[in-house]
N, C-alpha and C positions, 0 to 999 in steps of 0.2 A: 504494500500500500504506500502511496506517496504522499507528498502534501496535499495537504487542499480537502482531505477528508474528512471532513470533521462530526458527520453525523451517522448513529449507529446503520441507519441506509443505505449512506454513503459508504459505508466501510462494506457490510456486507455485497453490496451490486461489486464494488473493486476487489474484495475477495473471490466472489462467486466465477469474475471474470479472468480474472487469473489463473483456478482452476481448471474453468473449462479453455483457455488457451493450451492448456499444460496437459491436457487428454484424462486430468484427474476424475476418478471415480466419484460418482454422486457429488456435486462441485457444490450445490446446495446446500446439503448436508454437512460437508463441512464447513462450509463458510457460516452456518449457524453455531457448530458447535462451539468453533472456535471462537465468534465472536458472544457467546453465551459463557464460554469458560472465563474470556478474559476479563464479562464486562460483570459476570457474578447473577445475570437476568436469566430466567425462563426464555424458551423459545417464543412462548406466546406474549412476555415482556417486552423480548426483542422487536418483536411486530408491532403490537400498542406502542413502544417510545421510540419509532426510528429516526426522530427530528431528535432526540437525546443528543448531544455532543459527545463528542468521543475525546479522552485525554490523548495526548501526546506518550504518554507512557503506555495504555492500552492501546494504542493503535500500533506501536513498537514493537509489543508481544505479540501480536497479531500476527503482523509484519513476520519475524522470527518463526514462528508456529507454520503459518501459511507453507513458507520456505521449506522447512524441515517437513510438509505433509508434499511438497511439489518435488520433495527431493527423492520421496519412495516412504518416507517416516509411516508405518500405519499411524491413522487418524487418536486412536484410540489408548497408543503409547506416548502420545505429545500431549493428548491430555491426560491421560493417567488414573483415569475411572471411563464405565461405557456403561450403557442400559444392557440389564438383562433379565426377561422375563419379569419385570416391571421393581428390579433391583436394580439401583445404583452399585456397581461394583468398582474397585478400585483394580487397575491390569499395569503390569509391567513385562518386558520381554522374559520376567520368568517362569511367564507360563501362556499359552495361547489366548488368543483373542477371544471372548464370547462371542459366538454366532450365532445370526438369524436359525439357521437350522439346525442348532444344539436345543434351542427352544421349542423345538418340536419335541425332541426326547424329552425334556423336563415336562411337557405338557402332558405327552402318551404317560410319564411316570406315576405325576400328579393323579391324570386320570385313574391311571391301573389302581391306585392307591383308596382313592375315593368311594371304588367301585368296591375295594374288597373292604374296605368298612364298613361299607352299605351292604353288603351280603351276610354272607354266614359266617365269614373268616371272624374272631375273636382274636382280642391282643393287640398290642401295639406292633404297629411295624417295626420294620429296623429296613436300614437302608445303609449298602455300602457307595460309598463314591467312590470307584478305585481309579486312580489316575486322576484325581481331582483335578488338577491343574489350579486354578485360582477358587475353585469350588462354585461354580456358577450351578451346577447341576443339583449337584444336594442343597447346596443354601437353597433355592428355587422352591427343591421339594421340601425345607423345612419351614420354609416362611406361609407357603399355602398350606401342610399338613401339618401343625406344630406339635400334633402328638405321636411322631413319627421321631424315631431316635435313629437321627440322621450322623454313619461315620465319613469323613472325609479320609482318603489314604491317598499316599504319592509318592514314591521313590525321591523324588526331586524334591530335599530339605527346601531351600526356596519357593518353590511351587507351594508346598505347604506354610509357609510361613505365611504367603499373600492369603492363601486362602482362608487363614487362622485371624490374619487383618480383615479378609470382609467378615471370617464370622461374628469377631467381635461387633466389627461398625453395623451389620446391621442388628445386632443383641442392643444395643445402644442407642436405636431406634423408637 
């Protein structure tokens, strides 16, 4: 982003345009994110205050961010948390990215889950996450089934450590 830009509008159209020069993926998408992480607003913020000015210092990080997403950066390791399954989670490269079509399995889990409590099955579930990675799957399934005694496991001490960070922050919810 260059001079002259000074409103949260203005910054998003000069992000969004950037992207799509650059062949980046969903160019929308991240020019929202990005200008959501920096400016601290909702998406739907963003659109309600687009005459908002934009500081000189958020439009810098901006600026930095866009770069590092136009350079190959996934979107979702420059900012450092991503939606998942209606969880904010926190992602770093020590473990994979949640994806749109991991939420599908947390959904078929949820359901299978739902279903056998509603049947004849007795007891609390137990649920392993093996290969957790950041734990998007089992948090998922413990935040919709909360009386499901959900394990997370992972070879990868770091993988597990992120996942043991979102489980706290969303306990702390």
């Amino acid at each position: 982003m260059g001079p002259g830009v000074t409103t949260l509008r203005g910054a998003y159209l000069t992000l969004r345009g950037a992207f799509r020069e650059r062949g980046v993926p969903a160019p929308e998408l991240a020019a929202a994110e990005i200008l959501r992480a920096v400016s601290g607003l909702s998406r739907t913020e963003l659109t309600l205050r687009g005459d908002q000015p934009v500081s000189e210092e958020d439009t810098e990080r901006a600026r930095r961010m866009a770069e590092r997403h136009i350079h190959g950066e996934p979107l979702a390791y420059i900012l450092g948390e991503w939606d998942f399954y209606g969880l904010r989670l926190t992602v770093t490269p020590d473990a994979l990215i949640p994806r749109p079509d991991t939420e599908t399995l947390a959904e078929l889990a949820i359901e299978t889950l739902r279903r056998r409590a509603a049947g004849t099955h007795s007891g609390t579930a137990r649920v392993l996450d093996l290969c957790c990675g950041g734990g998007c799957v089992g948090l998922a399934i413990a935040a919709h089934i909360p009386e499901a005694e959900v394990t997370l496991a992972d070879l990868s001490r770091a993988a597990l450590a992120l996942a043991g960070r979102n489980a706290a922050a969303l306990s702390a919810e």
